[in-house]
C-alpha positions, 0 to 999 in steps of 0.5 A: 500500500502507498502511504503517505511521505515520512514527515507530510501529514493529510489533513482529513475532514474532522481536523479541517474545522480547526484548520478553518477556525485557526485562519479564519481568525488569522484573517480577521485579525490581519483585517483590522490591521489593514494587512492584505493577503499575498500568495506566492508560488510554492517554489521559486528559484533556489538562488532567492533562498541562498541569497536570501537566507544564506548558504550556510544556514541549515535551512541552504544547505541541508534542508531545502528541496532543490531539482533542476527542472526541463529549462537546467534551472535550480528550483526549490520548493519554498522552506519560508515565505519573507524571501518570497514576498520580498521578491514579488514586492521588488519583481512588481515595483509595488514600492511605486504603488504605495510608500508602505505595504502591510501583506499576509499570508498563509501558506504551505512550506517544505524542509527536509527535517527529521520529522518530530511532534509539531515538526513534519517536511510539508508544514503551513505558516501564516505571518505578516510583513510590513514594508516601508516604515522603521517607526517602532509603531509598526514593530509593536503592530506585528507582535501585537497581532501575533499575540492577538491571534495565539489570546484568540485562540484560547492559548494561555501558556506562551510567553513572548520573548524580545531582543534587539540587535541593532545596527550592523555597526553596533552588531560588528562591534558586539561580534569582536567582542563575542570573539574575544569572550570566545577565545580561549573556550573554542576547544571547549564548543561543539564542532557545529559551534567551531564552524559558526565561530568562523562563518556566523558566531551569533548562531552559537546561541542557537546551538541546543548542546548542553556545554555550549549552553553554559559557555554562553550563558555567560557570553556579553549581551548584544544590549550593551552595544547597541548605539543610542539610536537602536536603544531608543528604537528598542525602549519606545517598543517595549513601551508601546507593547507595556501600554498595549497590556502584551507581556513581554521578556527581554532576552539578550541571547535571542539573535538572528544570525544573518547580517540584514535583520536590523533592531527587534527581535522577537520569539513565542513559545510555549510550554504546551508543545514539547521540544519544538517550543517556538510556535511564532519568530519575527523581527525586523529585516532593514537589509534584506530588501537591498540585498536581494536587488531591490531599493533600500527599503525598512521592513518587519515581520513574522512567521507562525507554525500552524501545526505547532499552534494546533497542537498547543491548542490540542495539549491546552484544550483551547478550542471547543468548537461547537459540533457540526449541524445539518439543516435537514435530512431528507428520508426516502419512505419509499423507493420510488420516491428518489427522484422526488427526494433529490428535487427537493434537495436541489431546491433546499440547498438552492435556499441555502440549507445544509442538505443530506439525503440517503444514497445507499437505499437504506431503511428508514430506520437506518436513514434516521440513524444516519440523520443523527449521526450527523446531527441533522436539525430536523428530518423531512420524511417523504413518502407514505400516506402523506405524499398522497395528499402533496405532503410530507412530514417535518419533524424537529430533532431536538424537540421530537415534534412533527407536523405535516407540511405541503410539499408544494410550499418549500419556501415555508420550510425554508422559513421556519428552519431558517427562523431557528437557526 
């Protein structure tokens, strides 16, 4: 039997719903910030993601899906959505359209990672970006509406985490400093913590093993070197986030080792979901824009794990949606009457109710069976006596009353489920 790929995931009909609700509300959200959805290829060429996330990143070069296609170009299927939408934001000049751009997305993304709970090879993202302003106001906006989305959920268990990196001059001076700390500990790093030494020194603090973790727990903090521009930038949104009642804690060791994130830097995780602790990362990206051959422009944002939030939501029992209803279901009494049943059907749904019927030739009593399994609000029986005089019975589920109702009068029985739902 051909099963599904190690690390991919089907999404079957009784997870949907949560799916639904989880972007409806990401929707809703993103509306009343005045953000506009953008949908982007699901691959693009492999040297947006090198360039724009960095060959020496794991993400480069040991997580993407890279092919040749027919033409000998380089593809991949996209591992994030930032460089994506900076390139369709520099490819249709939108910078001439409007001074500032404020887009969403929610997309499926690809990396070759060793699946884990909340962690699979096809997995979905939503997230924001803002283009083309560097007030601290919109940093505040793009982590507030993270923490609106995570507080609408239900989720309670998380806690925001925020840093600043500032300038590349502020950060160079940091990383000679990060170096001299360093110095005389290098034969004590892991041998991934060597190599970062080397090609992204700030990467160490990402390093999971034990020993480079204490090592660094005692390393500067990147806050000491900030330049008073990029302090005053990183006061003014944490004071726009106090005032906005969204806790936040200050965490020096939070960093992204690529050169064009500029000033803040933020991360959610949560307790509720295992190992894989991040459940949303952001910040601000000034460089990226002009490094991937577009005009220097200023620009924020985040990215969110679906899979990560549904889970929190499922370990916390966040979500109680109410269960699934049929408007009505239609029970054949008769075998003769298919035709009929299915007619009537067509007009209910053209009404605009939710409508089953039996397909299978069961028997009533199945067919009632089948009504409650599925939750069906009420029952039009047809057939029997009744139909003899043009009529059918409707009977309320919930109740257990019934009347006899004309069957050339469907527009009643479409006011009368219509006034109860």
């Amino acid at each position: 039997m051909i099963k599904a790929i190690a690390g991919t995931k089907d999404i079957l009909p009784e997870n949907i719903r949560l799916w639904k609700h989880l972007e409806s509300l990401v929707e809703k959200e993103m509306v009343l910030f005045n953000f506009k959805e953008i949908r982007t290829p699901i691959f693009e060429e492999t040297a947006l993601f090198s360039h724009g996330i960095g060959e020496a990143t794991d993400i480069v070069s040991k997580e993407m899906y890279t092919f040749t296609d027919r033409s000998g170009t380089s593809v991949s299927l996209k591992p994030e959505m930032t460089a994506s939408v900076v390139r369709a934001f520099i490819e249709h000049e939108l910078n001439k359209k409007a001074n500032f751009y404020k887009l969403f997305y929610i997309s499926p993304m690809f990396r070759q990672e060793r699946p884990q709970a909340g962690r699979l090879r096809q997995f979905h993202q939503f997230g924001a970006e803002a283009i083309g302003s560097n007030d601290p106001i919109v940093d505040a906006e793009i982590i507030i509406i993270a923490n609106n989305i995570l507080k609408n959920l239900g989720l309670k268990n998380f806690e925001i985490k925020i840093n600043s990196l500032g300038i590349p001059t502020s950060r160079e001076k940091y990383k000679e400093e990060l170096r001299k700390y360093l110095g005389d500990k290098l034969d004590s790093l892991s041998e991934d913590s060597k190599k970062r030494f080397k090609t992204n020194i700030l990467r160490i603090f990402d390093s999971k093993n034990e020993t480079d973790r204490k090592i660094m727990a005692g390393a500067p903090t990147i806050l000491d070197y900030l330049d008073d521009e990029s302090r005053e930038h990183f006061e003014n949104v944490k004071q726009l986030l106090s005032e906005s009642n969204v806790p936040v804690t200050v965490d020096h060791k939070l960093v992204r080792g690529l050169d064009y994130y500029t000033n803040t830097t933020f991360e959610i995780i949560s307790k509720s979901v295992g190992a894989q602790s991040a459940l949303c990362g952001g910040g601000r990206y000034n460089l990226l824009i002009e490094q991937l051959g577009g005009k220097p422009v200023p620009a924020t944002g985040f990215a969110a794990g679906i899979e990560r939030i549904l889970l929190a939501c499922e370990n916390e029992k966040s979500i109680n949606l109410k269960d699934e209803e049929l408007d009505i279901y239609l029970v054949r009494l008769d075998k003769d009457k298919k035709d009929k049943v299915f007619a009537i059907a067509n007009f209910l749904r053209k009404n605009g109710l939710i409508t089953e019927l039996d397909y299978l030739l069961r028997s009533v009593k199945a067919q009632m069976r089948e009504a409650n399994r599925l939750n069906s609000k009420y029952v039009l029986m047809i057939g029997g006596d009744e139909f003899l005089r043009n009529a059918a019975v409707l009977k309320n589920m919930q109740s257990g009353e019934q009347e006899e109702v004309i069957l050339d009068n469907l527009d009643g029985i479409v006011k009368r489920i219509e006034s109860v739902k």
